[in-house]
PDB file with SEQRES, HELIX, SHEET and CRYST1 records, atoms N, CA, C and O in Angstrom:
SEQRES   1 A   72  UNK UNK UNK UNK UNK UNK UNK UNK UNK UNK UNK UNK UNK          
SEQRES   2 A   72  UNK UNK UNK UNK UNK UNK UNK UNK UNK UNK UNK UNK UNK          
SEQRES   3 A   72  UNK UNK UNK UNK UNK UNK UNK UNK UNK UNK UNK UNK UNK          
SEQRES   4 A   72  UNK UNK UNK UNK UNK UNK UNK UNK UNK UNK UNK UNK UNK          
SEQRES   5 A   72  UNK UNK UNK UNK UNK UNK UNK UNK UNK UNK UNK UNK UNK          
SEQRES   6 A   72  UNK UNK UNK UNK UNK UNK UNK                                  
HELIX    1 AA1 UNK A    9  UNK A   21  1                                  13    
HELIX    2 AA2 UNK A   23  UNK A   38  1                                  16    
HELIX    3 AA3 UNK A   60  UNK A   63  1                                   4    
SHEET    1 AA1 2 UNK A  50  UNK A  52  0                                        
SHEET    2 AA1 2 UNK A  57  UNK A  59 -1                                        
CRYST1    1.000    1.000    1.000  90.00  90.00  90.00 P 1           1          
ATOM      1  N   UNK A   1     114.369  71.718  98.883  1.00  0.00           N  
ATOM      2  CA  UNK A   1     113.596  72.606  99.723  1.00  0.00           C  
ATOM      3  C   UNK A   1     114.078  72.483 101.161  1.00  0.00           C  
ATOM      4  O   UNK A   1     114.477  71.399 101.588  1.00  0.00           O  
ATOM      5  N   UNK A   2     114.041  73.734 102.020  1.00  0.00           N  
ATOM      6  CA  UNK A   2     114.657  73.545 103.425  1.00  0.00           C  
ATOM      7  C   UNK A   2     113.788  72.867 104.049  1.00  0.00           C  
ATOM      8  O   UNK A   2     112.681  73.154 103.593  1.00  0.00           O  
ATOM      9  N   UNK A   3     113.710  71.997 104.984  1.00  0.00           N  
ATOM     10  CA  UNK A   3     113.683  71.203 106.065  1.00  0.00           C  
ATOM     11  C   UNK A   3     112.921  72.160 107.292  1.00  0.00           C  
ATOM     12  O   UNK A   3     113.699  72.340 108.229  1.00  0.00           O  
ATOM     13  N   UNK A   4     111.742  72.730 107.466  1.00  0.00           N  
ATOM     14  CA  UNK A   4     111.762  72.921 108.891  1.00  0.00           C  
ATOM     15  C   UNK A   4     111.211  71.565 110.008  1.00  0.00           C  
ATOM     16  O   UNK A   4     110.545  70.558 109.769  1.00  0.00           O  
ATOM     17  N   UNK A   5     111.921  72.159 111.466  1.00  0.00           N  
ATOM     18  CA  UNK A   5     111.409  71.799 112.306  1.00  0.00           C  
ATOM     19  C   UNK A   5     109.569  72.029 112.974  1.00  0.00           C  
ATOM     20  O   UNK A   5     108.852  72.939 113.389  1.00  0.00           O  
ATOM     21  N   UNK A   6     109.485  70.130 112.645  1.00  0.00           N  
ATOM     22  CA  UNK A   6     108.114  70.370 113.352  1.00  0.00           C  
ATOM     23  C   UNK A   6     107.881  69.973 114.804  1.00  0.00           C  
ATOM     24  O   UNK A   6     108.015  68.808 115.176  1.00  0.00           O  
ATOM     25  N   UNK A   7     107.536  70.947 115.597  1.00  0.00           N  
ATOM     26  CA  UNK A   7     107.237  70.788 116.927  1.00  0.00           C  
ATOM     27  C   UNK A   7     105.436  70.300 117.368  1.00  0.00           C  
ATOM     28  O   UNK A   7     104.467  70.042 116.654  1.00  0.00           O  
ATOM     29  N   UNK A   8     105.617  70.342 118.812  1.00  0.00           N  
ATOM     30  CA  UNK A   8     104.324  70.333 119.253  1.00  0.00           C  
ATOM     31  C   UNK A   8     103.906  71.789 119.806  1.00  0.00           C  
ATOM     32  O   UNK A   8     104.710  72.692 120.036  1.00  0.00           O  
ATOM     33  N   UNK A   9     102.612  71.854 119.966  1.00  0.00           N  
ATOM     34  CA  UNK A   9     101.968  73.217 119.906  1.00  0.00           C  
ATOM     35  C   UNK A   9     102.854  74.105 121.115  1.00  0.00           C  
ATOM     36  O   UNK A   9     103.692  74.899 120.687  1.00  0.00           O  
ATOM     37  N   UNK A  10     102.727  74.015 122.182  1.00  0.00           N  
ATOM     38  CA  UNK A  10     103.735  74.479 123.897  1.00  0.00           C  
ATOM     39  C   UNK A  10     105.245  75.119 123.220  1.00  0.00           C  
ATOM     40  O   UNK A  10     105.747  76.194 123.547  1.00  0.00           O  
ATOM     41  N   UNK A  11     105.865  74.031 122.074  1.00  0.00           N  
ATOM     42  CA  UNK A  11     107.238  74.437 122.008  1.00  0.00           C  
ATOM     43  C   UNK A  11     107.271  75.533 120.785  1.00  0.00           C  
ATOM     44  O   UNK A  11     108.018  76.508 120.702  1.00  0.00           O  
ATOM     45  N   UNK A  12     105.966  74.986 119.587  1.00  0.00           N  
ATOM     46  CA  UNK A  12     105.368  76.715 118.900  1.00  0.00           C  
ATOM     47  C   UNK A  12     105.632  77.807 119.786  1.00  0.00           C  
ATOM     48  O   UNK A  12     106.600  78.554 119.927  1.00  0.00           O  
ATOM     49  N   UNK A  13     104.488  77.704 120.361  1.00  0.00           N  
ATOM     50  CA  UNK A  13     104.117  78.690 121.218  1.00  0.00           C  
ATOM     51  C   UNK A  13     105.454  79.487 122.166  1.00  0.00           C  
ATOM     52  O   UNK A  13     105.312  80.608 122.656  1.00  0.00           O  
ATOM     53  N   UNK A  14     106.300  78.941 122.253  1.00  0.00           N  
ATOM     54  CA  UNK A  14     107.597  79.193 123.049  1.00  0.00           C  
ATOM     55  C   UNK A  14     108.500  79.772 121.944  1.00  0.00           C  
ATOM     56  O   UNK A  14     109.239  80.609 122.463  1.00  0.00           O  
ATOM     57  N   UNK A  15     108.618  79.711 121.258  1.00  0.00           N  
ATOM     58  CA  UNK A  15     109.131  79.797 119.838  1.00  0.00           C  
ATOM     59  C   UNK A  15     108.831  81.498 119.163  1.00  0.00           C  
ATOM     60  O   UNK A  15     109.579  82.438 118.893  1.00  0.00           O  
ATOM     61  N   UNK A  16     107.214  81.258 119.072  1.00  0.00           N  
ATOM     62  CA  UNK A  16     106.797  82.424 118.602  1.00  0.00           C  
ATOM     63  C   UNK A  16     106.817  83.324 119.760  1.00  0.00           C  
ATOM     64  O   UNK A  16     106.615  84.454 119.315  1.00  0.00           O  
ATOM     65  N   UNK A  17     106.942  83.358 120.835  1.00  0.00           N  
ATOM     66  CA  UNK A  17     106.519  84.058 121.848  1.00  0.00           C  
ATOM     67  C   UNK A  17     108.331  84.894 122.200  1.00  0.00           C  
ATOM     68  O   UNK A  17     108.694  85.963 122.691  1.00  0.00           O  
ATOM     69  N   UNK A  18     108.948  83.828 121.690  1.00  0.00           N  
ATOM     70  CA  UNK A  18     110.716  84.830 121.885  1.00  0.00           C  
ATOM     71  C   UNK A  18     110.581  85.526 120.369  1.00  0.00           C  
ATOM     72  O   UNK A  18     110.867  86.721 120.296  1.00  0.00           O  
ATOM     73  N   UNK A  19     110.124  84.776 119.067  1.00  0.00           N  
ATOM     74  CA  UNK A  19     110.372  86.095 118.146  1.00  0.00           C  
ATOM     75  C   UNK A  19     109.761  87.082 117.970  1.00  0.00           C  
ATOM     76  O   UNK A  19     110.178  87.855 117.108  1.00  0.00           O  
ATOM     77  N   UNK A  20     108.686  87.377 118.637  1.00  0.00           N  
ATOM     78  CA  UNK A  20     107.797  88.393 119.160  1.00  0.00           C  
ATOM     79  C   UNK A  20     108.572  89.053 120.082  1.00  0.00           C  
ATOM     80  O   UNK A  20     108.532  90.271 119.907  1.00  0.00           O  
ATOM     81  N   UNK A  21     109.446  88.608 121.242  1.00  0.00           N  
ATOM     82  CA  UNK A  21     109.839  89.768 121.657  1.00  0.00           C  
ATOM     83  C   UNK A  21     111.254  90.381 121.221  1.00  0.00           C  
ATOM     84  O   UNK A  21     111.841  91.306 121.783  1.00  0.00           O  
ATOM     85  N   UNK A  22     111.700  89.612 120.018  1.00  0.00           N  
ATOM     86  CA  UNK A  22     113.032  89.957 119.182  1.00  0.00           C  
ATOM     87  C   UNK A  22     112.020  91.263 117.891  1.00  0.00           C  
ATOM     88  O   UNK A  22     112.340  92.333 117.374  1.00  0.00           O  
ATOM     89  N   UNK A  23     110.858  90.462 117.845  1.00  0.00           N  
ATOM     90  CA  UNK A  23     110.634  91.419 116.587  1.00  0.00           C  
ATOM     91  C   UNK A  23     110.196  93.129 117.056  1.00  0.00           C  
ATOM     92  O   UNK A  23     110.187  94.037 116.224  1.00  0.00           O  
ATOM     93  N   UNK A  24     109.794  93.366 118.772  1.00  0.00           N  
ATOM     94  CA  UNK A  24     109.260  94.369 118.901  1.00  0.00           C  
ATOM     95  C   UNK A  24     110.037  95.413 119.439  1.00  0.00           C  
ATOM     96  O   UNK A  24     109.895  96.635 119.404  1.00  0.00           O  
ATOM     97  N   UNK A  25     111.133  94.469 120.089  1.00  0.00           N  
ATOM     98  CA  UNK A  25     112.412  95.174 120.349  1.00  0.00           C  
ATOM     99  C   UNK A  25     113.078  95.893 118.892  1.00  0.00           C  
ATOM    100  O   UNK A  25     113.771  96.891 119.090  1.00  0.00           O  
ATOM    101  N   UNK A  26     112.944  95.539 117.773  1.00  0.00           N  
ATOM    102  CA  UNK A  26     113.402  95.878 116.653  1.00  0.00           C  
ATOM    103  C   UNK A  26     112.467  97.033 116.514  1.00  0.00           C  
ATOM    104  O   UNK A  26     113.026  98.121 116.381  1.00  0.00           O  
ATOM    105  N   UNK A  27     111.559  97.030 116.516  1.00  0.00           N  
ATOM    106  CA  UNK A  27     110.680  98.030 116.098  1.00  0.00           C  
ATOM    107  C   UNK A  27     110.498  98.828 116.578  1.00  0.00           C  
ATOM    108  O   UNK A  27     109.986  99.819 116.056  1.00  0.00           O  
ATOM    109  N   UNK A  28     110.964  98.714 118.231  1.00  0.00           N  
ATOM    110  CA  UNK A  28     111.399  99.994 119.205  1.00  0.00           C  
ATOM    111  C   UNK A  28     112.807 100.758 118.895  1.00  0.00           C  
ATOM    112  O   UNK A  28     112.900 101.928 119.265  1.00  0.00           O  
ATOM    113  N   UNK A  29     113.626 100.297 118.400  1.00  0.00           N  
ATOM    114  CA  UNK A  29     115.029 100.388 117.770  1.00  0.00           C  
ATOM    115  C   UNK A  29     115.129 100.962 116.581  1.00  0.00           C  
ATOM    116  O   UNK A  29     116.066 101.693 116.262  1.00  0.00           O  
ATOM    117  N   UNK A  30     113.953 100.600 115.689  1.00  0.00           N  
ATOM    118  CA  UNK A  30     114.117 101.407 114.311  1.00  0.00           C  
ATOM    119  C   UNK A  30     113.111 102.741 114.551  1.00  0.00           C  
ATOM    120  O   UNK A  30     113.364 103.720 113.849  1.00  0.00           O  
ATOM    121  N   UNK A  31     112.207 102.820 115.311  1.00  0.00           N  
ATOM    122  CA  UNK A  31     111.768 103.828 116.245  1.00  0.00           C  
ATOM    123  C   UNK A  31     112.477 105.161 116.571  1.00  0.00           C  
ATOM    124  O   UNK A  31     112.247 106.326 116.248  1.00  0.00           O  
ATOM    125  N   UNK A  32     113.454 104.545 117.354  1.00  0.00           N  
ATOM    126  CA  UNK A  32     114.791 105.474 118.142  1.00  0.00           C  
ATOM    127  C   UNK A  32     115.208 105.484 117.178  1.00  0.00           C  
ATOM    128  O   UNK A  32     115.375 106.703 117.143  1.00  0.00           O  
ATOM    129  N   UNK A  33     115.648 105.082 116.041  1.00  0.00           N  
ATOM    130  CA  UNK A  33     116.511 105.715 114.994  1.00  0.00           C  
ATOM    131  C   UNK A  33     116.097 106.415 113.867  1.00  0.00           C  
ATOM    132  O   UNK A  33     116.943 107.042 113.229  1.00  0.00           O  
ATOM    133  N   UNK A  34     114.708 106.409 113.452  1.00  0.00           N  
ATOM    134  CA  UNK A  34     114.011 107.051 113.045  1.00  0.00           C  
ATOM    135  C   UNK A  34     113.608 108.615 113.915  1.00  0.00           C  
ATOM    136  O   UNK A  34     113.243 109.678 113.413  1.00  0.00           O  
ATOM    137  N   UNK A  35     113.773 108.364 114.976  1.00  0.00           N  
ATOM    138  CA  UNK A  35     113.880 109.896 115.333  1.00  0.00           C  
ATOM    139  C   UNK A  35     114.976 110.157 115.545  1.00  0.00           C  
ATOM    140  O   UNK A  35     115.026 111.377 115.385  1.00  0.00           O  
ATOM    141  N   UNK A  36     115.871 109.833 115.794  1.00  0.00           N  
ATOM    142  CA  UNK A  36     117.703 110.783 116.076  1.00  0.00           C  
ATOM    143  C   UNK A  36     117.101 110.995 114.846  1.00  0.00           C  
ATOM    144  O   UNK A  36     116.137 111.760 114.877  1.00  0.00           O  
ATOM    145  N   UNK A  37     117.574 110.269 113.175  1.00  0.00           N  
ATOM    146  CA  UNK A  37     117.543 111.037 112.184  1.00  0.00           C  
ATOM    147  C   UNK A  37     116.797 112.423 112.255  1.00  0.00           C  
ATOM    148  O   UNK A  37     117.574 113.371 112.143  1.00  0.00           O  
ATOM    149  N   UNK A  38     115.019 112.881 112.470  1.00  0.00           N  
ATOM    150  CA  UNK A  38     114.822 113.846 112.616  1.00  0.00           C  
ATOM    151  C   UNK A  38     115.101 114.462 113.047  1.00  0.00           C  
ATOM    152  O   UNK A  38     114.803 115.559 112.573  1.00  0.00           O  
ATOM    153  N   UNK A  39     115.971 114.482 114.402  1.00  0.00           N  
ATOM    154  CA  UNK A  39     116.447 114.904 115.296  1.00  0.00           C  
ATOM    155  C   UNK A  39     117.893 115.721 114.459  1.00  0.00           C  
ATOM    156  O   UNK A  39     118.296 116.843 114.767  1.00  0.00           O  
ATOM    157  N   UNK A  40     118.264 115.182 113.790  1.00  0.00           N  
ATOM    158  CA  UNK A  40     119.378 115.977 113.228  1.00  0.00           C  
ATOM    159  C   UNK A  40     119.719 117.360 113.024  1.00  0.00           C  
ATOM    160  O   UNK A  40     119.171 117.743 111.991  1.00  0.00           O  
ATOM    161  N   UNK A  41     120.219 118.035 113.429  1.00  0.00           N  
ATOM    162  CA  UNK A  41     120.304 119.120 113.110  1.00  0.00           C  
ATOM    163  C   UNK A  41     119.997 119.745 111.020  1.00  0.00           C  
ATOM    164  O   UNK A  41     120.079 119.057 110.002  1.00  0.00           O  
ATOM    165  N   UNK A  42     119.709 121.025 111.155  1.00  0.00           N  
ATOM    166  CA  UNK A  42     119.964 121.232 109.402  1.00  0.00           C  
ATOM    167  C   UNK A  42     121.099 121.677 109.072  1.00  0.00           C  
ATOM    168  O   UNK A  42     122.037 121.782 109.863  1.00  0.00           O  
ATOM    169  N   UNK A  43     121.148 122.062 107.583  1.00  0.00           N  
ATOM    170  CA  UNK A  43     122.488 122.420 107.414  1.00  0.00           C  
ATOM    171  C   UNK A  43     122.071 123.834 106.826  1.00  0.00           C  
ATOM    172  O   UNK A  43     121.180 123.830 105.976  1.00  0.00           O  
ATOM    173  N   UNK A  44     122.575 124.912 107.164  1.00  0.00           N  
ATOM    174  CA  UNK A  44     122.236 126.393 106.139  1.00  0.00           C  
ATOM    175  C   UNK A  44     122.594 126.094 104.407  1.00  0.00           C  
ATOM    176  O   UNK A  44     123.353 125.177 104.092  1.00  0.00           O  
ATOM    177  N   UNK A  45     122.122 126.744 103.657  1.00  0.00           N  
ATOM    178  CA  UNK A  45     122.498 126.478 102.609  1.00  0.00           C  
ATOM    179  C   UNK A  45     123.247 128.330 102.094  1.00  0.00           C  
ATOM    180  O   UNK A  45     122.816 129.482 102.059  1.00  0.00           O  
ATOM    181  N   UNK A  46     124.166 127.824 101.878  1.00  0.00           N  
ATOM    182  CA  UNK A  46     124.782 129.539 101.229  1.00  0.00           C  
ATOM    183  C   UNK A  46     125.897 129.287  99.933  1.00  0.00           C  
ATOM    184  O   UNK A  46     126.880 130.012  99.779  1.00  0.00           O  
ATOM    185  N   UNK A  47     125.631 128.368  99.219  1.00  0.00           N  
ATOM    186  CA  UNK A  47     125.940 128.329  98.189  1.00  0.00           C  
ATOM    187  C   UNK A  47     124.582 128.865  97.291  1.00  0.00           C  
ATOM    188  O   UNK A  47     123.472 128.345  97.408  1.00  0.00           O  
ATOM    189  N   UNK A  48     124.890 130.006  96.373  1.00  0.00           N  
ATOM    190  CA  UNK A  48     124.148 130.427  95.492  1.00  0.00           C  
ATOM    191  C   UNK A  48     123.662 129.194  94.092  1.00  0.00           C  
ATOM    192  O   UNK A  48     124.505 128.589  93.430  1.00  0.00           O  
ATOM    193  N   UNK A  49     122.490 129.086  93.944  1.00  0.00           N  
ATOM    194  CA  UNK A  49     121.802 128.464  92.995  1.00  0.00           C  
ATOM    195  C   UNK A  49     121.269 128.679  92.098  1.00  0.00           C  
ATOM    196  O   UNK A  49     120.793 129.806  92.233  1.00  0.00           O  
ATOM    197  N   UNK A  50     120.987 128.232  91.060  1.00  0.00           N  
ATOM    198  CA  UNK A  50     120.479 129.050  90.031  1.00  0.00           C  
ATOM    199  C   UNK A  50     119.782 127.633  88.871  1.00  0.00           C  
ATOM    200  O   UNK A  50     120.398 126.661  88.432  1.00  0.00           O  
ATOM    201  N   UNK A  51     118.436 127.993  88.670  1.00  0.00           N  
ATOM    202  CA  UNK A  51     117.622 126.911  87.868  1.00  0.00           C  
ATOM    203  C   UNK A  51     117.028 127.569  86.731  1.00  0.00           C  
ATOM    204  O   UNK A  51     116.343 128.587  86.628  1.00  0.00           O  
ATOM    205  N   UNK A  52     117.498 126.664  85.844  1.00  0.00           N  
ATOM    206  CA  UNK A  52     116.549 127.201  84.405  1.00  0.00           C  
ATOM    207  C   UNK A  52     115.282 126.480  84.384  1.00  0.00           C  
ATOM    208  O   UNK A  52     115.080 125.277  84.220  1.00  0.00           O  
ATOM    209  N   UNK A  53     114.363 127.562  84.604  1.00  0.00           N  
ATOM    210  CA  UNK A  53     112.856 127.082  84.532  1.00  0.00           C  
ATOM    211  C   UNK A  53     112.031 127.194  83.465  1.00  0.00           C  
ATOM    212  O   UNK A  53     112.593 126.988  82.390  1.00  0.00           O  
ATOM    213  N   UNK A  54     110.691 127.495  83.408  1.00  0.00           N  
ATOM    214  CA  UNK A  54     109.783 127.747  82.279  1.00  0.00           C  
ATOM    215  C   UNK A  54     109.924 129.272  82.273  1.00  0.00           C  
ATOM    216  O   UNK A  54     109.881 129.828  81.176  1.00  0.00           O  
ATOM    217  N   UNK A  55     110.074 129.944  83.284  1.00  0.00           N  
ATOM    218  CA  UNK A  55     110.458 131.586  83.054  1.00  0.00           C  
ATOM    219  C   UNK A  55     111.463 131.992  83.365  1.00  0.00           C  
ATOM    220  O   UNK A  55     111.644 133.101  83.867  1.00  0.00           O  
ATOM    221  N   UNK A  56     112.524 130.954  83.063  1.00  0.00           N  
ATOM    222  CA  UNK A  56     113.658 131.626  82.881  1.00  0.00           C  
ATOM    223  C   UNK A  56     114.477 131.200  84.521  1.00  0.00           C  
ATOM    224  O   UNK A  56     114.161 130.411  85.412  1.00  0.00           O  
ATOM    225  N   UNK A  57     115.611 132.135  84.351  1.00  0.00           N  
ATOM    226  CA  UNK A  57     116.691 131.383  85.683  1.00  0.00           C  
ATOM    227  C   UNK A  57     115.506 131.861  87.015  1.00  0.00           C  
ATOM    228  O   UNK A  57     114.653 132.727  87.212  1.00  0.00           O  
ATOM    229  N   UNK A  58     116.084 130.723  87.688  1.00  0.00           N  
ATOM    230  CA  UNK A  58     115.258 131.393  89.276  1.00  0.00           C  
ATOM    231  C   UNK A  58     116.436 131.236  90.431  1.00  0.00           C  
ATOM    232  O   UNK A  58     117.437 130.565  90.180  1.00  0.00           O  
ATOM    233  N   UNK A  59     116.331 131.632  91.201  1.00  0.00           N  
ATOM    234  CA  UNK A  59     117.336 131.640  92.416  1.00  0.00           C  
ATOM    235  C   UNK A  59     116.933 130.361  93.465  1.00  0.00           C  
ATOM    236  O   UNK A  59     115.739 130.061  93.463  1.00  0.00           O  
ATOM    237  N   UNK A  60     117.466 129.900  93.998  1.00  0.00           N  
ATOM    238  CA  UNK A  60     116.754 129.211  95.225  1.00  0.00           C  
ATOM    239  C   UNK A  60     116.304 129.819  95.599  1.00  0.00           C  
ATOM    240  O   UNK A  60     115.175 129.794  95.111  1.00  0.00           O  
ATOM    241  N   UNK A  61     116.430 130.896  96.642  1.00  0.00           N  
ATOM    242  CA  UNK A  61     115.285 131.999  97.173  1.00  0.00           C  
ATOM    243  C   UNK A  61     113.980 132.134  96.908  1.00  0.00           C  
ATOM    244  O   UNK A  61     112.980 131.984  97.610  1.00  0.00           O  
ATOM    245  N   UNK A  62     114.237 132.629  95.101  1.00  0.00           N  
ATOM    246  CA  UNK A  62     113.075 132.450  94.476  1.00  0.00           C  
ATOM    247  C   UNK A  62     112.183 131.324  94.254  1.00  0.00           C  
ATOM    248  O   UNK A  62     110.993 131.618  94.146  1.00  0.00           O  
ATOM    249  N   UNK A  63     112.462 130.251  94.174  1.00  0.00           N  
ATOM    250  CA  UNK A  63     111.681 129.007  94.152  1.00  0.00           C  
ATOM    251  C   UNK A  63     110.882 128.809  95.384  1.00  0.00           C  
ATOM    252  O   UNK A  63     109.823 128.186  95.308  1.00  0.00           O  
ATOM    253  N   UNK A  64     111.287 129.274  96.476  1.00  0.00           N  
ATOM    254  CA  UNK A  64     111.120 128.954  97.940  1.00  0.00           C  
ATOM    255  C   UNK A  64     110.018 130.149  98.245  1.00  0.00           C  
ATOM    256  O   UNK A  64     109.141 130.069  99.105  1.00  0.00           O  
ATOM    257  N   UNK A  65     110.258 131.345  97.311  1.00  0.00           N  
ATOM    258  CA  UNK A  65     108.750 132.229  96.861  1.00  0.00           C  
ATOM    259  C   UNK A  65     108.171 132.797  98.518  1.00  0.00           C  
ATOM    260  O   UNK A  65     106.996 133.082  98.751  1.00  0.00           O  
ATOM    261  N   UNK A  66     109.218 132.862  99.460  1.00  0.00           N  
ATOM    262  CA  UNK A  66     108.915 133.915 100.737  1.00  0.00           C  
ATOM    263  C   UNK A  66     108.533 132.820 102.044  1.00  0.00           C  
ATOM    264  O   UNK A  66     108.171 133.221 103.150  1.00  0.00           O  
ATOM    265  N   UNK A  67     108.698 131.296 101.659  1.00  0.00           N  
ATOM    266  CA  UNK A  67     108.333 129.980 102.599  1.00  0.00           C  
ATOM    267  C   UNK A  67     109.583 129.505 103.007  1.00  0.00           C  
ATOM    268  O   UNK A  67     110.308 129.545 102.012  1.00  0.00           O  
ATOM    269  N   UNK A  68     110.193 129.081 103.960  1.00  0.00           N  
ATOM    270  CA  UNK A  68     110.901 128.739 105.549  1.00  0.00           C  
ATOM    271  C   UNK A  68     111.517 126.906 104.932  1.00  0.00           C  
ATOM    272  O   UNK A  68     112.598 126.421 105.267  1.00  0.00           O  
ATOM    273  N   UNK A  69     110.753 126.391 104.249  1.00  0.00           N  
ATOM    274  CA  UNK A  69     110.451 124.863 103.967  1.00  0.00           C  
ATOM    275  C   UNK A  69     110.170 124.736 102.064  1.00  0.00           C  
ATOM    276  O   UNK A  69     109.092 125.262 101.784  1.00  0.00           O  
ATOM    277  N   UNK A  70     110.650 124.367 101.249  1.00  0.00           N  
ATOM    278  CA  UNK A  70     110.674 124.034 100.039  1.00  0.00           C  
ATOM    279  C   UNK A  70     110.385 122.476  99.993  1.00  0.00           C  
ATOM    280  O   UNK A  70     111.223 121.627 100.296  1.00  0.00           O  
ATOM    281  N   UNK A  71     109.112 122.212  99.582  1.00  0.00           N  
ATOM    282  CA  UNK A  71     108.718 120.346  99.370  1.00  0.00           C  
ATOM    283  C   UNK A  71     108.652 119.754  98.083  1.00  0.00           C  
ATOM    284  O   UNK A  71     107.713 120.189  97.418  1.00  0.00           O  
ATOM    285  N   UNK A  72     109.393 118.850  97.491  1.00  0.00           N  
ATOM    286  CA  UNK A  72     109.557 118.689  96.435  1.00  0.00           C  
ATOM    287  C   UNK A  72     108.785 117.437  96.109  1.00  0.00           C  
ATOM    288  O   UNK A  72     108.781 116.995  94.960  1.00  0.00           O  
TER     289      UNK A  72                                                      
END                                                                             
């Protein structure tokens, strides 16, 4: 089993108090990168599609049924 270091409470406290500000800096960071991703531009889609459904072939178009956004 690993070995930790046991301190006294001051050098805890010094301890937890830098990985607190390593852990929030991270979380500001996955933050910012979590939005560039949204931030991404889209891509058009113009390759023609075609799905065999319960009524038969449908188009992408058609699946998307006159809506901007298709959620799967």
């Amino acid at each position: 089993m690993t070995e930790h270091a046991v301190v006294p409470h001051d050098e805890w406290v010094q301890a937890r108090q830098a990985f607190l500000a390593r852990e929030k800096e991270f979380t500001r960071q996955r933050a910012d990168l979590a939005a560039a991703r949204r931030a991404l531009p889209w891509e058009a889609v113009t390759k023609e599609y075609v799905f065999d459904g319960p009524g038969g072939k449908r188009s992408l178009p058609d699946l998307f049924d006159g809506f901007s956004q298709l959620i799967v």
